[in-house]
Chimera marker file (.cmm) of the C-alpha trace (Angstrom):
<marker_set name="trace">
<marker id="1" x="-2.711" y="7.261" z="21.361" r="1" g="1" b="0" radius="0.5"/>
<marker id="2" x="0.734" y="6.869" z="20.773" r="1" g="1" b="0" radius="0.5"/>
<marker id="3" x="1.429" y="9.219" z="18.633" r="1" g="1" b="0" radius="0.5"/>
<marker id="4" x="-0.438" y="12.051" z="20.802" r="1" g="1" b="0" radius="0.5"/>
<marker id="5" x="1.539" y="10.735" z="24.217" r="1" g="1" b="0" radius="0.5"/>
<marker id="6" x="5.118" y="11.066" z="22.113" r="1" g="1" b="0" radius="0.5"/>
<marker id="7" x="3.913" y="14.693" z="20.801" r="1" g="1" b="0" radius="0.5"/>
<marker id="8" x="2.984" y="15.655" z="24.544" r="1" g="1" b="0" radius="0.5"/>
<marker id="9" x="6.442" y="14.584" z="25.817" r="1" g="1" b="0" radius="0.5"/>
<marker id="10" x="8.372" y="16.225" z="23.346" r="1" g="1" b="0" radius="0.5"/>
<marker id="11" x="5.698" y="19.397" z="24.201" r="1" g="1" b="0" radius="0.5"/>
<marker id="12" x="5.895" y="19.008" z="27.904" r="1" g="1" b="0" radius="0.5"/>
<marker id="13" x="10.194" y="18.512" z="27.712" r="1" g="1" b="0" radius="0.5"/>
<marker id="14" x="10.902" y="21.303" z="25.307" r="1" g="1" b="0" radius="0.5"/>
<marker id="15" x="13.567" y="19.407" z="23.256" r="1" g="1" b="0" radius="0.5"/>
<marker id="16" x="11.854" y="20.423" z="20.244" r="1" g="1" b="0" radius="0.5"/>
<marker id="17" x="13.637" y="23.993" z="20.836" r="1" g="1" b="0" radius="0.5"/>
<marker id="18" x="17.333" y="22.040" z="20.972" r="1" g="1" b="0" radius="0.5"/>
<marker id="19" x="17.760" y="22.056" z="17.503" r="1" g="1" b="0" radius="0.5"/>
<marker id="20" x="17.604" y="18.222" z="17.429" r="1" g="1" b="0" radius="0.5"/>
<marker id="21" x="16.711" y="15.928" z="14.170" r="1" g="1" b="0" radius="0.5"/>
<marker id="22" x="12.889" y="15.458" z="14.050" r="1" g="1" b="0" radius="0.5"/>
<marker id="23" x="13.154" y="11.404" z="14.167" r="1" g="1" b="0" radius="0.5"/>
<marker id="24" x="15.295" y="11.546" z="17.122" r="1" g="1" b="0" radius="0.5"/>
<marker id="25" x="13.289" y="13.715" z="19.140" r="1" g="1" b="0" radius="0.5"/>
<marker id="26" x="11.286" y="11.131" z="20.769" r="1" g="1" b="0" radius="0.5"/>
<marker id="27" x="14.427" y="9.237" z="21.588" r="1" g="1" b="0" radius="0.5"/>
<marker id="28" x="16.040" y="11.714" z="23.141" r="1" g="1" b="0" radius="0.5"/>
<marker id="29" x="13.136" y="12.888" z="25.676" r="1" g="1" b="0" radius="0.5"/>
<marker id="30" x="12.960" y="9.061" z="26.563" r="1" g="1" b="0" radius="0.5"/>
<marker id="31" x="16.631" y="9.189" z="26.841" r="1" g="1" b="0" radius="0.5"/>
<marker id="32" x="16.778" y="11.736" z="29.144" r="1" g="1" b="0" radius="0.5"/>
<marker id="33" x="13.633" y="10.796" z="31.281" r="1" g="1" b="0" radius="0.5"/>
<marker id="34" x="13.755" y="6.613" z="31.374" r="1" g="1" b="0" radius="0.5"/>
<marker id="35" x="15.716" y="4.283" z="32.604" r="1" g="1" b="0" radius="0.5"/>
<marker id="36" x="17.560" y="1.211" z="30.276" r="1" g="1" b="0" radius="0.5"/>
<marker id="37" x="15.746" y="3.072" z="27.330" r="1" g="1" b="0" radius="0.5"/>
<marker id="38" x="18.875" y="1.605" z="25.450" r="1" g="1" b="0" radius="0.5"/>
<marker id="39" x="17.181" y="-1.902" z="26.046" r="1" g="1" b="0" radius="0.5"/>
<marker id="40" x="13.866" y="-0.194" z="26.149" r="1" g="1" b="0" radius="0.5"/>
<marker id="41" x="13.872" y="1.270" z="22.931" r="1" g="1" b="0" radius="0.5"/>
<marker id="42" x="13.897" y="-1.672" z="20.330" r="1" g="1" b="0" radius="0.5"/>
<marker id="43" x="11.411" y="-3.964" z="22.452" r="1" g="1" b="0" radius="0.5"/>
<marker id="44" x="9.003" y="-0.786" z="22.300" r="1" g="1" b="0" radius="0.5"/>
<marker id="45" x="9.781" y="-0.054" z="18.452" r="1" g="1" b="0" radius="0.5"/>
<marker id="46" x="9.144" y="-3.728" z="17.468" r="1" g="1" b="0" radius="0.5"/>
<marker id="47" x="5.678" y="-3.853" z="19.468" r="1" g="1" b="0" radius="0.5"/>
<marker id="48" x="4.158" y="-0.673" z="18.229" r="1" g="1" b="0" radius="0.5"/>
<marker id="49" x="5.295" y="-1.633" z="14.253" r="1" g="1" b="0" radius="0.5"/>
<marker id="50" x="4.155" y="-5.232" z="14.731" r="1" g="1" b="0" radius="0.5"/>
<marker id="51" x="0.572" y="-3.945" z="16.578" r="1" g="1" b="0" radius="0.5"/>
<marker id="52" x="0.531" y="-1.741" z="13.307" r="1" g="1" b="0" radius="0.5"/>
<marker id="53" x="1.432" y="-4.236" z="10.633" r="1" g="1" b="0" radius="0.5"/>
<marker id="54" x="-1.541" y="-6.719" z="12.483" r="1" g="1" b="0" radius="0.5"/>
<marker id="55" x="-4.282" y="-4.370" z="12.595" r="1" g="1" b="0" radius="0.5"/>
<marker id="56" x="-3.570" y="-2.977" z="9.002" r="1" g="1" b="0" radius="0.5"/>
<marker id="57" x="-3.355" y="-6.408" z="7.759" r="1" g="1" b="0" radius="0.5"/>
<marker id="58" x="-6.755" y="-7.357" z="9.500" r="1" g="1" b="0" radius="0.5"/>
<marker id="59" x="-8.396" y="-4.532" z="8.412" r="1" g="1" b="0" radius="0.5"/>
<marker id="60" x="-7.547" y="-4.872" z="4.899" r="1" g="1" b="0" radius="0.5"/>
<marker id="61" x="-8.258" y="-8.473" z="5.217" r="1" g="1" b="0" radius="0.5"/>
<marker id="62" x="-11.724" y="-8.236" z="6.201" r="1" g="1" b="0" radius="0.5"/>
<marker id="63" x="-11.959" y="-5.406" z="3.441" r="1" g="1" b="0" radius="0.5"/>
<marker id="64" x="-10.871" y="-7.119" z="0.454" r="1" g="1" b="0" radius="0.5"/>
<marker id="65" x="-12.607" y="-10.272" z="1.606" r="1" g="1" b="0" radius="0.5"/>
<marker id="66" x="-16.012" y="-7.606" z="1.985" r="1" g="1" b="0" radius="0.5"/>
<marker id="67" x="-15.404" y="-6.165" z="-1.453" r="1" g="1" b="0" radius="0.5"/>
<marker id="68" x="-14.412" y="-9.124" z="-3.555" r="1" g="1" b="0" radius="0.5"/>
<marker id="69" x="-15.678" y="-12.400" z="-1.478" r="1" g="1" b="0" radius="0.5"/>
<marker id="70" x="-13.954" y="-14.590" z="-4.157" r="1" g="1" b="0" radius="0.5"/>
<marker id="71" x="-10.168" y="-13.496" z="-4.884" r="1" g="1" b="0" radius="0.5"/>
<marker id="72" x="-9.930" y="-10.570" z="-2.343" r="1" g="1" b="0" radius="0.5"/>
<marker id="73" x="-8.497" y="-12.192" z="0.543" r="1" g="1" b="0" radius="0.5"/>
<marker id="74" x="-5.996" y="-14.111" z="-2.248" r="1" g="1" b="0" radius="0.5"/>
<marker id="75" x="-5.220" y="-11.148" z="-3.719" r="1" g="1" b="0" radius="0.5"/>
<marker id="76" x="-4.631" y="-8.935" z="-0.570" r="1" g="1" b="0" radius="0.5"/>
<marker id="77" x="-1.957" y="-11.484" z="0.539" r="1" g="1" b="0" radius="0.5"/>
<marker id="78" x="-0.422" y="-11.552" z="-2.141" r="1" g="1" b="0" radius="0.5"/>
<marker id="79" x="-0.142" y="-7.806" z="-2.044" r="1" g="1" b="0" radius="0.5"/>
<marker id="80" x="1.071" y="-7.637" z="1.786" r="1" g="1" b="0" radius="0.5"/>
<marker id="81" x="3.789" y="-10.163" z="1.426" r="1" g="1" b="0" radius="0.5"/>
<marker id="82" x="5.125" y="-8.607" z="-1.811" r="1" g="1" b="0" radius="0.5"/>
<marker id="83" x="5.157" y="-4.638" z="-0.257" r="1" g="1" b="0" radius="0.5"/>
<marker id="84" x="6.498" y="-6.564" z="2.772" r="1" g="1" b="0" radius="0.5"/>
<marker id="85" x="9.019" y="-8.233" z="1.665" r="1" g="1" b="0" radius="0.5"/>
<marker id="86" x="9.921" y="-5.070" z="-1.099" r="1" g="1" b="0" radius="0.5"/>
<marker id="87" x="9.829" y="-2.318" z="1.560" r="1" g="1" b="0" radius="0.5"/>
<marker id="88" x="11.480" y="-3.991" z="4.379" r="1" g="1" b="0" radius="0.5"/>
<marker id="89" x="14.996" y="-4.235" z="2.249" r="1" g="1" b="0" radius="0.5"/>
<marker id="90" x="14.432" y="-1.691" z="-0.560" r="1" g="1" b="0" radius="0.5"/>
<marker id="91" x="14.007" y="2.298" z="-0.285" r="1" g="1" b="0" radius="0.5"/>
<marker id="92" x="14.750" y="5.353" z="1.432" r="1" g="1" b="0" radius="0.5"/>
<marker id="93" x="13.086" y="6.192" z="4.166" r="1" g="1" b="0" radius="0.5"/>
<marker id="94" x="11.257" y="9.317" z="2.593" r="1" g="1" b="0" radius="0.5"/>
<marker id="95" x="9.760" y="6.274" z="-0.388" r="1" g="1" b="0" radius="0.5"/>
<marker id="96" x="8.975" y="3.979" z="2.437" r="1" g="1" b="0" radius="0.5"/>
<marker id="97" x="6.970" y="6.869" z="4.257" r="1" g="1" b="0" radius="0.5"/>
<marker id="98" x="5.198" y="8.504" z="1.297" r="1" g="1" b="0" radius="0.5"/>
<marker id="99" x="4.082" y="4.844" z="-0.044" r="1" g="1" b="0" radius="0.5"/>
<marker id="100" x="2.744" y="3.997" z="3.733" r="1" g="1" b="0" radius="0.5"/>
<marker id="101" x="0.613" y="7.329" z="3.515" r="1" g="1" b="0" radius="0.5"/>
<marker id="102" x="-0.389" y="6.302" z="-0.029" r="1" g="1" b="0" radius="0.5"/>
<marker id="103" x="-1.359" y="3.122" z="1.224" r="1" g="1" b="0" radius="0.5"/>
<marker id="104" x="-2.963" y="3.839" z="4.344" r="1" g="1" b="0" radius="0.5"/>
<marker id="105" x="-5.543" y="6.376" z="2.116" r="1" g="1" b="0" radius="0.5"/>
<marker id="106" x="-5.807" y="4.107" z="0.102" r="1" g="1" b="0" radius="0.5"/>
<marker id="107" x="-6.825" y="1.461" z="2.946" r="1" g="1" b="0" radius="0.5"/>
<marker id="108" x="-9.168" y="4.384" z="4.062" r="1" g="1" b="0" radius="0.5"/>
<marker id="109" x="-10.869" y="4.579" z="0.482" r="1" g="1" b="0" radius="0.5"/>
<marker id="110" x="-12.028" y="0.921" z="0.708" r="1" g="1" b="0" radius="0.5"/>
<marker id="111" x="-13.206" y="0.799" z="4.379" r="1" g="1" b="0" radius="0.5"/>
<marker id="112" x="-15.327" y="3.463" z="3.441" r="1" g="1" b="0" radius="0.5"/>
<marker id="113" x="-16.514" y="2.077" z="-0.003" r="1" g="1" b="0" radius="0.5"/>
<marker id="114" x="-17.145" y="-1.143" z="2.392" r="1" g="1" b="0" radius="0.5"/>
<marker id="115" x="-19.246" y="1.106" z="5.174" r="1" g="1" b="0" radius="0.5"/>
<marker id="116" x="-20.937" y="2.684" z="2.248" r="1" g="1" b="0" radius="0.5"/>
<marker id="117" x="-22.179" y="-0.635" z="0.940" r="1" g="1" b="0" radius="0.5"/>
<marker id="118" x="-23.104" y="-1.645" z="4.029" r="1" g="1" b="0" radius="0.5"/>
<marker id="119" x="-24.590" y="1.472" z="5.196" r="1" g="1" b="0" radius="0.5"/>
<marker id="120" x="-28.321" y="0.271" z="4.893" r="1" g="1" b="0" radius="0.5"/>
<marker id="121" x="-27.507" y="-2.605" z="6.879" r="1" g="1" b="0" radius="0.5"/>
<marker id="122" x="-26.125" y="-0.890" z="10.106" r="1" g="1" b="0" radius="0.5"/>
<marker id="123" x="-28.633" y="0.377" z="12.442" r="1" g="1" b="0" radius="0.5"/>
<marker id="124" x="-28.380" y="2.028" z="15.584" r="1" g="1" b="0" radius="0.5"/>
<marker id="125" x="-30.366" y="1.072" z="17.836" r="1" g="1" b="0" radius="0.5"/>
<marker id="126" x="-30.182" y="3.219" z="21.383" r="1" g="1" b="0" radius="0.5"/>
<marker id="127" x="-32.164" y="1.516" z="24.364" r="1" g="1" b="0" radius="0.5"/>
<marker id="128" x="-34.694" y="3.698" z="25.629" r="1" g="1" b="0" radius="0.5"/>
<marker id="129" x="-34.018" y="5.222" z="29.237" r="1" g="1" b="0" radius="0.5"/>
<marker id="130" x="-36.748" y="4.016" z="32.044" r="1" g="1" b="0" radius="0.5"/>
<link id1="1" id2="2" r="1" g="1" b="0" radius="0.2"/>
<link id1="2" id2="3" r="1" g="1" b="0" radius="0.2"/>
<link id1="3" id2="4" r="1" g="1" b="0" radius="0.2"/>
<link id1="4" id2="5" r="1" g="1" b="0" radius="0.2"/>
<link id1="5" id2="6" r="1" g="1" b="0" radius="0.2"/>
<link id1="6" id2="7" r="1" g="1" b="0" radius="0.2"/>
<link id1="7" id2="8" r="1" g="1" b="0" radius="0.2"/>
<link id1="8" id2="9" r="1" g="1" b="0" radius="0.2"/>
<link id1="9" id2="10" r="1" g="1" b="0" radius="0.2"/>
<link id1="10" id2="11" r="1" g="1" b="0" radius="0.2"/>
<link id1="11" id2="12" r="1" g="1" b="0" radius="0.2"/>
<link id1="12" id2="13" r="1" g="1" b="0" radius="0.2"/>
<link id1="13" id2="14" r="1" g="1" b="0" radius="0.2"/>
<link id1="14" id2="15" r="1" g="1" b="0" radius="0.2"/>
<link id1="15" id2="16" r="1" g="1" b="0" radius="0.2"/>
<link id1="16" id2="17" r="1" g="1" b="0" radius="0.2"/>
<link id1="17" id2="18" r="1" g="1" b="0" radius="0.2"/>
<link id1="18" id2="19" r="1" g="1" b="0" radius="0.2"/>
<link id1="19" id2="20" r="1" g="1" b="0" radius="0.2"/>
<link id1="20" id2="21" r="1" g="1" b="0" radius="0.2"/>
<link id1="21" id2="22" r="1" g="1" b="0" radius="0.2"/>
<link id1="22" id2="23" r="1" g="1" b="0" radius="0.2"/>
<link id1="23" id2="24" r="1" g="1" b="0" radius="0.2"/>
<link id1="24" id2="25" r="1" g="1" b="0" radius="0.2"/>
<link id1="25" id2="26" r="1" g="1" b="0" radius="0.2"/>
<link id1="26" id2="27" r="1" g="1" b="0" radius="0.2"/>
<link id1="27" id2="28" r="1" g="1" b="0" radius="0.2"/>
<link id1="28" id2="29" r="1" g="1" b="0" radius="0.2"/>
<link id1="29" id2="30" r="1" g="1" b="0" radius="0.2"/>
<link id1="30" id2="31" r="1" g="1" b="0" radius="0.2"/>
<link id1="31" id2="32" r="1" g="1" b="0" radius="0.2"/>
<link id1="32" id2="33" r="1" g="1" b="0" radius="0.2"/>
<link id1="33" id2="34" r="1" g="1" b="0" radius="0.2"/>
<link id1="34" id2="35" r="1" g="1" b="0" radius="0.2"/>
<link id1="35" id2="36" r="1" g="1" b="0" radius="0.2"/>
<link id1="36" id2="37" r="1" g="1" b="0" radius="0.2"/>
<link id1="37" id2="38" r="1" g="1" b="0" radius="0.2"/>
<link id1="38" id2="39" r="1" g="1" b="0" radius="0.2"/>
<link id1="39" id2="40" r="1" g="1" b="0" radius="0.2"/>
<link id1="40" id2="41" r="1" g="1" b="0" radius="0.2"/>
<link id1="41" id2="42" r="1" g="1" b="0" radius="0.2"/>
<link id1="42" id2="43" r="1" g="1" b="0" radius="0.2"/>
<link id1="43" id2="44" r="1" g="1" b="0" radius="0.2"/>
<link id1="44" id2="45" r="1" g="1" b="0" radius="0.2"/>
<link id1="45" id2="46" r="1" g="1" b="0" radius="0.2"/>
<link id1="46" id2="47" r="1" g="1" b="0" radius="0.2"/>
<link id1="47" id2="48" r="1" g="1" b="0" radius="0.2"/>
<link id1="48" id2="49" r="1" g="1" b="0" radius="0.2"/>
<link id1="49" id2="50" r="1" g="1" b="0" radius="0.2"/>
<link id1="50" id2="51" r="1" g="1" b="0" radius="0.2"/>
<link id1="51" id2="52" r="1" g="1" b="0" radius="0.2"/>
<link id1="52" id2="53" r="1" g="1" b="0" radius="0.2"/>
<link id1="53" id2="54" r="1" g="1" b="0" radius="0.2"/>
<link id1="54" id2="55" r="1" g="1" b="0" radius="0.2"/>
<link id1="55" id2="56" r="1" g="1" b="0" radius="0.2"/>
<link id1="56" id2="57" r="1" g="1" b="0" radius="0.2"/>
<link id1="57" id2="58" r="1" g="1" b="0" radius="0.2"/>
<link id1="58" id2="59" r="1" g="1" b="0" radius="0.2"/>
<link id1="59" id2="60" r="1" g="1" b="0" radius="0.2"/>
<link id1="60" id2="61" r="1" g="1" b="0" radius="0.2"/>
<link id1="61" id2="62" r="1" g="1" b="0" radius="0.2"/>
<link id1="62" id2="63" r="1" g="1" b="0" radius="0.2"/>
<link id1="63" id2="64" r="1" g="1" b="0" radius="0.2"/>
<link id1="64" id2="65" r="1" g="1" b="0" radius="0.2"/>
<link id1="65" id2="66" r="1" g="1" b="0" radius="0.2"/>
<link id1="66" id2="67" r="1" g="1" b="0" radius="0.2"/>
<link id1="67" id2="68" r="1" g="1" b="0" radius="0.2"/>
<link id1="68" id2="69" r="1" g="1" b="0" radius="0.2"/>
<link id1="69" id2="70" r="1" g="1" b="0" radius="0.2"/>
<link id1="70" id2="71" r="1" g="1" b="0" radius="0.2"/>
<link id1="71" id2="72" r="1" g="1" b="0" radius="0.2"/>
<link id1="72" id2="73" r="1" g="1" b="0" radius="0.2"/>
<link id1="73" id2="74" r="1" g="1" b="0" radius="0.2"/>
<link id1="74" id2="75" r="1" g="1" b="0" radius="0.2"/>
<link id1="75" id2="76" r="1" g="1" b="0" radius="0.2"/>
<link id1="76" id2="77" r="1" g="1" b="0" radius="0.2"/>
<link id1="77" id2="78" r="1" g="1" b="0" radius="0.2"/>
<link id1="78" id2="79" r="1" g="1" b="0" radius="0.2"/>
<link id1="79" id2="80" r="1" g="1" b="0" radius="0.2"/>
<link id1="80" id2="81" r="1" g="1" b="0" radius="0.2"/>
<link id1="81" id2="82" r="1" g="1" b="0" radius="0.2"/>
<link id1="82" id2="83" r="1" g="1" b="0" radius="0.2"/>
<link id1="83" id2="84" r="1" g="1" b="0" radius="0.2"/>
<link id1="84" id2="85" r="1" g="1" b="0" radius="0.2"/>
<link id1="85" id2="86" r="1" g="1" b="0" radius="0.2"/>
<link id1="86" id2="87" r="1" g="1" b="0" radius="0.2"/>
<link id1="87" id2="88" r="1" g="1" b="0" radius="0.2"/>
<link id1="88" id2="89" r="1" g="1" b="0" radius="0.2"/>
<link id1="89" id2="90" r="1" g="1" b="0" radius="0.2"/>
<link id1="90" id2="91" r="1" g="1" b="0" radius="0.2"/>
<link id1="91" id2="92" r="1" g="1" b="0" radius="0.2"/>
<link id1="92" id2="93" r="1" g="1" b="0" radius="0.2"/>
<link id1="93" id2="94" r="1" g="1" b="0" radius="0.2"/>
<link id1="94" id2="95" r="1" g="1" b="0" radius="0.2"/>
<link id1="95" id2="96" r="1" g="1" b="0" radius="0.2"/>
<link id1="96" id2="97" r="1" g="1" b="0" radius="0.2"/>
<link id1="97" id2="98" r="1" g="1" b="0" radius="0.2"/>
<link id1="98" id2="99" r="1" g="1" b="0" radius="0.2"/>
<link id1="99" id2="100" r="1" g="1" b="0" radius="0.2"/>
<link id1="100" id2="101" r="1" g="1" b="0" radius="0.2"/>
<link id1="101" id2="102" r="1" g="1" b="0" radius="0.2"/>
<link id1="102" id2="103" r="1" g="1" b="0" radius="0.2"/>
<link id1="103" id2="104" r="1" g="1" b="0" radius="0.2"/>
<link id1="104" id2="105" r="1" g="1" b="0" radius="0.2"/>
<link id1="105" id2="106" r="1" g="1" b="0" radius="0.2"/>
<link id1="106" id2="107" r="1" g="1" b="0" radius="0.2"/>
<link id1="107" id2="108" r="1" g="1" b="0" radius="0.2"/>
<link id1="108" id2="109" r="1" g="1" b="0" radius="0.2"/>
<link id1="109" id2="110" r="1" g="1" b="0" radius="0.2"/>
<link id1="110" id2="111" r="1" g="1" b="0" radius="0.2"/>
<link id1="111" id2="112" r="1" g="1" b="0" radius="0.2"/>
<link id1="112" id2="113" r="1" g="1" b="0" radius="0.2"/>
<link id1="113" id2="114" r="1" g="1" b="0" radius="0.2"/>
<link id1="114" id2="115" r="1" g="1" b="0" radius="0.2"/>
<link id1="115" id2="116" r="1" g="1" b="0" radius="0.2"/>
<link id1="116" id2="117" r="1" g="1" b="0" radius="0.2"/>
<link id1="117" id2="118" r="1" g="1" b="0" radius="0.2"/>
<link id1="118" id2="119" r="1" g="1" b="0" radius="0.2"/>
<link id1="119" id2="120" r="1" g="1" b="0" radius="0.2"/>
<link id1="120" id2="121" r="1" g="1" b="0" radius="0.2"/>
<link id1="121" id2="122" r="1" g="1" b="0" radius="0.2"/>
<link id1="122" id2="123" r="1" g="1" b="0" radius="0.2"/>
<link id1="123" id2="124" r="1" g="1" b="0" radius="0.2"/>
<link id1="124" id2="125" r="1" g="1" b="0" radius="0.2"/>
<link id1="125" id2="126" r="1" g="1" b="0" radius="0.2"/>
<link id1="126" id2="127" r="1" g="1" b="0" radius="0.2"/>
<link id1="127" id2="128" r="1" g="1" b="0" radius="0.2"/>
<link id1="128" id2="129" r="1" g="1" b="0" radius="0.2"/>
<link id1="129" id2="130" r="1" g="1" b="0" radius="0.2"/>
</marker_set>
């Protein structure tokens, strides 16, 4: 939802015609359009990459725990806190984003090795109307 809502105001504004940088696009509409963004800004920033970091964490969590009951959870900690702690002081910015996508498919691939497993078990069961 957040990503559609900044795409529509950088639609609905035209500042994607002015010729400004693609990552400060957003910034600039919410320059222009909000008040104390300059305060704003990083409070908004930290919530949306901490929301992210917590529901990728959970989900890959309840994943590995799903897929390997025994070390999975273990393992997938281990695994966030190293990329954590390696991506938050090491790489450009084009690294950072192209091992995120490779991560997030790859956080994709097991959900849906763990909803294939599981697909016999899922039913869907739709009440009957009176």
């Amino acid at each position: 939802m957040v990503c559609t809502a900044s795409v529509l105001l950088i639609l609905v504004t035209n500042v994607w015609h002015q010729g400004i940088p693609e990552d400060q696009l957003l910034a600039h509409v919410l320059g222009e359009y909000v008040p104390f963004i300059n305060i704003l800004w990083p409070i908004f920033i930290f919530m949306l990459g901490y929301s992210t970091i917590l529901a990728i964490f959970a989900s890959g969590s309840k994943a590995a725990k799903f897929l390997l009951p025994k070390n999975g959870p273990f393992l997938y900690k281990v695994y966030a806190t190293i990329v954590l702690v390696v991506f938050s002081f090491v790489g450009t910015d084009s690294q950072i984003m192209t091992f995120m996508s490779t991560t997030g498919g790859l956080l994709l691939a097991l959900n849906l090795w763990a909803i294939f497993t599981l697909r016999k078990e899922i039913q869907f069961k739709i009440p009957a109307k009176n």
